[in-house]
N, C-alpha and C positions, 0 to 999 in steps of 0.2 A: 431447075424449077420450071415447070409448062404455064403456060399462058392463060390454062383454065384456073390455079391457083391463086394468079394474080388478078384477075377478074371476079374471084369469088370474095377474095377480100374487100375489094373497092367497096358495095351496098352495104360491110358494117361500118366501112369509113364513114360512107357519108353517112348513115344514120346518127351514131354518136355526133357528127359536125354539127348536123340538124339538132338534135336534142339539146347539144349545148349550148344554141341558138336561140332557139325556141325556148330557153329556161327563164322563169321573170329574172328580172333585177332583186338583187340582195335589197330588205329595207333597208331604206336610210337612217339613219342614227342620228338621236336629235342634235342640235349643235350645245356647245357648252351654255350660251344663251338660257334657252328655254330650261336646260339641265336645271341649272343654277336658279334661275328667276325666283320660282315657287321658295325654295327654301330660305333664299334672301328676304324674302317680304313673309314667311315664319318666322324668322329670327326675329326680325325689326319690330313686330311684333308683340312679341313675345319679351325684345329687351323691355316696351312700351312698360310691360305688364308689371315685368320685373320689378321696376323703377318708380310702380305706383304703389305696389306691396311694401318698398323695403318704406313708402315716403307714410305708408298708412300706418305700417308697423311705428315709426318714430313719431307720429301724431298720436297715436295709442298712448304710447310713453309719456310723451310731452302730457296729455290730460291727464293723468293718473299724477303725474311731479306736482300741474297746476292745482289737480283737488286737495294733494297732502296740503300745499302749503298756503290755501285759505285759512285749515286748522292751526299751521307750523306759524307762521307770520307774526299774530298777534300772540302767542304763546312763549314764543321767544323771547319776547320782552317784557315779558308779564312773570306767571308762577316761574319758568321756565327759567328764567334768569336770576331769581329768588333761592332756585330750589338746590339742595346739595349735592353736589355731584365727586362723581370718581377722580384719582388725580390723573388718569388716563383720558377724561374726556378733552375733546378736541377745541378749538377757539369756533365761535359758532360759524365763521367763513369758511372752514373748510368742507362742512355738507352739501355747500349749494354744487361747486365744482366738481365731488366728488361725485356726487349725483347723477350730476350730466353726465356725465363720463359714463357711469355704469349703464345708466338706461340706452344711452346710445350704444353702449356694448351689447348689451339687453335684446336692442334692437334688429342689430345688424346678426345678432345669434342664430334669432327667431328667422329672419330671410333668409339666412344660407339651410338652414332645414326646409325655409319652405319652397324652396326652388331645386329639393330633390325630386324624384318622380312620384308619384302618389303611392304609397303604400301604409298598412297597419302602423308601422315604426313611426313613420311621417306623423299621422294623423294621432298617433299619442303624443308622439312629443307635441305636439302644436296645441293639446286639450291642456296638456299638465304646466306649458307656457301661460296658457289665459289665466288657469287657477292660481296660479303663485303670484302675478300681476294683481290678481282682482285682491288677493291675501293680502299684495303689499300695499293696496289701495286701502284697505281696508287701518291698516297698522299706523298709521301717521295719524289721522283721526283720532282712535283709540287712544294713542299713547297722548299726546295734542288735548283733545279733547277730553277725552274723562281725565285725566289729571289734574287737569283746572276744576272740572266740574267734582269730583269725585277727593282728589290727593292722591294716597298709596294705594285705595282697592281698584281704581281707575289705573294707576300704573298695573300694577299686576296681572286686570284683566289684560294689557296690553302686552305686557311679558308673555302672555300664555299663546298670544297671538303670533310672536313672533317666533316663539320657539317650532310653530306649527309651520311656520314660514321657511325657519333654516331647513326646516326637511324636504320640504316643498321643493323647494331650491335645488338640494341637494338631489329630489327625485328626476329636476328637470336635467339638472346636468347628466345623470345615470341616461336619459331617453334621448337626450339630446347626440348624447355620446354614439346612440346605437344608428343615426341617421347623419351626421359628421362629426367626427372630434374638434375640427376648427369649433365650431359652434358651441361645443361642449366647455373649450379651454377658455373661449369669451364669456362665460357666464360662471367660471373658479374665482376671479376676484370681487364680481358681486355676493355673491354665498360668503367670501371673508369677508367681506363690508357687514353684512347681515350679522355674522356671529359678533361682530367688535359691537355692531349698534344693539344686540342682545345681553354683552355683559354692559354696556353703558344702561341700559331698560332697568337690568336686573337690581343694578348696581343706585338706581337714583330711587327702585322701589324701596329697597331694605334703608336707604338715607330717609325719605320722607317719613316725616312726622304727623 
């Protein structure tokens, strides 16, 4: 090898040294800190939000129990307890617990849909929830009220109500089902609740005199 070969190499040496000298610094990368921060106070947030839904959802509930049983109360111990019933109906203690139970099922059905992401699926189920609620708002009064006020044609407008109900229900579970099945299988034992207090409905209509 001669001495102009090894002289000719040196100026790409040092080039490339320079070059790689002269190159900026890689950026920096943020630390897990900042990473994290932002979505930490999203979440927290967000649980906030969570947590005021499921409390509004079960407020909903609760006034709709409270309206039936301004009508249910005095009715109970009035025609209601006069009137002939099924050998299947229940001792009147068992509706109030059962109740709670399901609307707090009810409840907790309706939040776990509505804490999936927004979509069509979401937003029906959540329309065909309010309708079935407003139906069962609706139904305690009816049966309640025009049966004292009315007898048998007052039951049976109320029969007609609820059998509009058991579908209702049943449409919610079908919608419900398409955004979580938890949600779905939390509202299978109110629909049976429904069907049993529609053959008791049906059952105290064809009894009245």
């Amino acid at each position: 090898m001669t001495t102009e070969s090894i002289d000719g190499n040196a100026p790409a040496a040092r080039s490339a040294y320079v070059s790689a000298a002269s190159a900026p610094p890689p950026p920096m990368r943020p630390t897990a800190a900042l990473v994290t921060g932002a979505p930490v106070a999203t979440t927290a947030r967000r649980g906030v939000r969570s947590a005021f839904a499921l409390l509004a959802l079960l407020s909903i509930a609760a006034l709709v129990a409270a309206f039936g049983s301004m009508f249910s109360s005095a009715a109970i111990d009035g025609w209601y307890a006069a009137a002939a019933k099924p050998m299947w109906n229940p001792p009147n203690s068992v509706f109030g617990p059962v109740w709670t139970v399901l609307y707090t099922a009810m409840s907790v059905a309706a939040w776990l849909v509505w804490r999936r992401p927004d979509s069509e699926a979401r937003s029906r189920a959540l329309r065909i929830y309010i309708t079935q609620l407003a139906i069962n708002a609706v139904w305690t009064p009816a049966f309640f009220g025009l049966g004292a006020a009315l007898g048998a044609p007052g039951l049976w407008v109320a029969l007609v109500i609820i059998v509009i109900l058991d579908f209702v229900i049943l449409a919610t579970i079908i919608r419900f089902g398409d955004v979580s099945r938890t949600a779905a299988a939390l509202l299978v034992p109110y629909w049976f609740w429904a069907l049993f207090a529609t053959t008791l409905n049906a059952a105290i209509a064809v009894l009245a005199r």
